[in-house]
Every structure is written in structure tokens, then in C-alpha cells.
N, C-alpha and C positions, 0 to 999 in steps of 0.2 A: 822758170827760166827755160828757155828753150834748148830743144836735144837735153835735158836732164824727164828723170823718172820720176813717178810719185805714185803714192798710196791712196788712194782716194773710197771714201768711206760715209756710207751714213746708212739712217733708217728711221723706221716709221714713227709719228711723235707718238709718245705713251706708248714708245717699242708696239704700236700696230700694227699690224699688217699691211706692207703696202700694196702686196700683190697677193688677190683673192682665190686666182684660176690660173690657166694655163695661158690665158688670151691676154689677161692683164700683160705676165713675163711677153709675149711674145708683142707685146705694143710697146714693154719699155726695151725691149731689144731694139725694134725697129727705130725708135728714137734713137736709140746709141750709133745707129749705121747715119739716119737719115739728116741729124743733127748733128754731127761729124764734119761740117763743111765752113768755107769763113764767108760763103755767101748764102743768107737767111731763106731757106723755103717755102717761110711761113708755117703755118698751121698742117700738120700730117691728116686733120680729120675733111677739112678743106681739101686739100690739093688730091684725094682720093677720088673727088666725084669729078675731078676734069677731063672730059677729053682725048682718050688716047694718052690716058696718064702715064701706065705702065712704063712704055719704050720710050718716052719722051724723058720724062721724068728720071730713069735709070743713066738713059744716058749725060742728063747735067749735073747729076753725082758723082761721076765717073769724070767729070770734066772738073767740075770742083774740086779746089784742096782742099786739103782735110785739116781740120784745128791740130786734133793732136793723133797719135798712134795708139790704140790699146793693143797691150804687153798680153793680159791676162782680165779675165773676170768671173765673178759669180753673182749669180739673183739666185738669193733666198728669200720665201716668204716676207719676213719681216726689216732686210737689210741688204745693202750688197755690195760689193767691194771691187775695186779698178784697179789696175798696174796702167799708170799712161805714161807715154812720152810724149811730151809738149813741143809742137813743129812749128807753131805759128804766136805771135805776142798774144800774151792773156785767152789761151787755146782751150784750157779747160778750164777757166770762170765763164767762158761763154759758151763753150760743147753744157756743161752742168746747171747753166740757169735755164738755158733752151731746155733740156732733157727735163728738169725740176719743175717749170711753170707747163710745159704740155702734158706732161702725164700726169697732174696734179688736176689737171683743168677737164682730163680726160676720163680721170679718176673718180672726182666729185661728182660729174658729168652722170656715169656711170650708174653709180651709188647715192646718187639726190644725198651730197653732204657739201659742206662748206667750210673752208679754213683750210689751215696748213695740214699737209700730209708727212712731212718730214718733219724732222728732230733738227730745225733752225738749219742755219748753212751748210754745207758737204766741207767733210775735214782731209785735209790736206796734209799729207808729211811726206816729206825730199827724201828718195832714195841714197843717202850716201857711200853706197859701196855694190860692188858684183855680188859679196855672200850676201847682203841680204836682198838682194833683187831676188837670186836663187831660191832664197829660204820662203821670200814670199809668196812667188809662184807660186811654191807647193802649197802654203797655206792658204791662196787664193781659189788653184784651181781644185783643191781639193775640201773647200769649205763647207760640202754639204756632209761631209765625215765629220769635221770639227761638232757640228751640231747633229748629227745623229739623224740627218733628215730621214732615210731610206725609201720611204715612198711616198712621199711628199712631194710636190711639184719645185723644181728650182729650175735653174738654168748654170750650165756651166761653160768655159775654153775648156776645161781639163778633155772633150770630147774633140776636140779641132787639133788637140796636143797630143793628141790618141791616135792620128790618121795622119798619112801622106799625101792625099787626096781629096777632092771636093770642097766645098766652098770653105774661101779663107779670109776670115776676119781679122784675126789678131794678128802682131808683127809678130811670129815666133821665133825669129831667128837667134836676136838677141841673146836668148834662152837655149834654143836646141844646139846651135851651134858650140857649144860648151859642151856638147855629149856626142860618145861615137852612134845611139841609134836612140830613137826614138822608146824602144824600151830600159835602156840605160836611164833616160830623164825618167820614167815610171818609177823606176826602182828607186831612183834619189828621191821622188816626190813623196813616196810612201816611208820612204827613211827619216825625211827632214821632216813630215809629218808629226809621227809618232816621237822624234826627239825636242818637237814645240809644245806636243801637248803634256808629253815627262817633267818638260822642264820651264810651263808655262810661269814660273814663281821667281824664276830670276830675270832681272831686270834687261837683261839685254834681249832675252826671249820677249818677253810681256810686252815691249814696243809693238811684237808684230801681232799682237792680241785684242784688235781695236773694236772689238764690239762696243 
């Protein structure tokens, strides 16, 4: 439904990897920007060798609306996880099939493989309240703690939630605006952290534990 939030989640089939390196994350980022629009680009591997791609191309994404808003995200190795708000009808079934069939295709592509690279459809659950939009943040932007990554390649917002400056992707207002400074959300996010993974066993917590 549109102007409402969601959880959106998935990962690789037989929990695989679906992202090898650092170039994988940084092509399905680009997917997430480029494939953000409600009119079709085409192909990202395509539309790179045209022409005075760059400036042209930048600026009819920019002219483009966009499906839906992303709140929050993280790409981990083997799975990754969205906060969106839905702007336009059926905004992320179609941001998610575009995102899922080009980097699948991009993937195989890559790694001479064939077949599905996801665990069946991206799963979807309706934000219904402010605390847990908050709770999930935390849990989103801070999910390479949840797994222990440490030097492992991921991608995160919690790094865009970190700065007042330079390039901005996510809608963060949503979120910041509910704290007097940018290190006040830090403090909650490591708060609400550590009391998801205390108390990952009770059933109101465990909703937000969707691996």
C-alpha cells in the first residue's frame, strides 16, 4: 500500500552467497538506485556502452519518479535486508523483480552458472507501528554486528546515518527526525541492538529476526 513501510528480505538459495566481492555488492547497489524508477531503463550492462551515457542517463533518473523510498538497508554476503516506503502502486514488486532478474542474470553471467540465485520470492512484512520502524533500523543498519561480519565485505545506510553530508540515498528523515542529533540515533541503535539480540526468544522480538 502506498506511503506505508515494509521489511523486505531475502537470500541466496541453499543460503549461498549471493555476493562473491566487493564489485558484486557495488552492482547490486547500483541496481537499487538505477532500478528505482516507474519508467524501465532496460538492461544496466547495456545502457553502459551508450554514448555519452554518464550525463544523459543521470539526468533521466533524476527526472524519473521513483517506485518507492528506501528507509534503511544492508548487503551481506549471503542475504540482505530493506526498510521501503512504497510511493507508487505495486512500487516494490516491481523495484524487486527488476533488481532480482538483472543481478541474477548478471551473476550467472559472471560465474558461468544457471538457475535461480535466490531463495524463491523476496518476503515482505507491513511495518505496523513507529517502535518497531525504530527497532528495525537499528537492526537493519546495524546487521553486519548481528552476524559478526568484521572484515568481510558488506554494505550498509548505517554509514549515510553516520554523516550530515555527501551523497544521500535513503529517506532518513523518517527516522532522524525523532532524535535531537545524529549521535543520539547511534546511541539508540546500539541500545535497541543489544536488547534484540538479549531477547531474540520472545516472540515480539523474533518478528524482527528474519533471516
Amino acid at each position: 500500500m502506498n506511503g506505508e513501510f515494509y521489511h523486505i528480505y531475502n537470500r541466496g538459495t541453499d543460503k549461498r552467497n549471493i555476493f562473491s566481492d566487493r564489485d558484486d555488492i557495488n552492482r547490486f547497489f547500483q541496481s537499487m538506485k538505477e532500478f528505482n524508477v516507474i519508467e524501465p531503463i532496460g538492461s544496466i550492462y547495456e545502457n553502459s556502452f551508450k554514448s555519452q551515457q554518464l550525463g544523459s542517463r543521470a539526468s533521466k533518473l533524476e527526472l524519473n519518479k521513483k517506485l518507492v523510498n528506501f528507509i534503511c538497508y544492508c548487503l551481506n554476503p549471503n542475504h540482505y535486508h530493506f526498510i521501503l516506503e512504497q510511493i507508487t502502486e505495486k512500487g516494490i514488486e516491481k523495484l524487486l523483480h527488476r533488481i532480482g532478474t538483472g543481478y541474477t542474470k548478471y551473476f550467472n553471467n559472471k560465474n558461468e552458472r544457471s538457475g535461480s540465485l535466490f531463495q524463491g520470492k523476496f518476503k515482505a512484512i507491513h511495518i505496523n507501528s513507529n517502535e518497531y520502524l525504530l527497532h528495525l533500523s537499528s537492526y537493519v543498519n546495524l546487521n553486519n554486528k548481528v552476524h559478526k561480519l568484521n572484515g568481510q565485505f558488506f554494505k550498509s545506510s548505517m554509514d549515510e546515518y553516520r554523516t550530515e553530508n555527501g551523497a544521500i540515498f535513503c529517506k532518513k528523515d523518517i527516522i532522524l527526525d525523532q532524535f535531537k542529533s545524529i549521535k543520539k540515533y547511534q546511541e539508540f541503535t546500539e541500545n535497541s541492538l543489544s536488547f534484540i539480540l538479549k531477547n531474540r526468544a520472545r516472540e515480539d522480538i523474533g518478528s524482527l529476526l528474519l533471516e
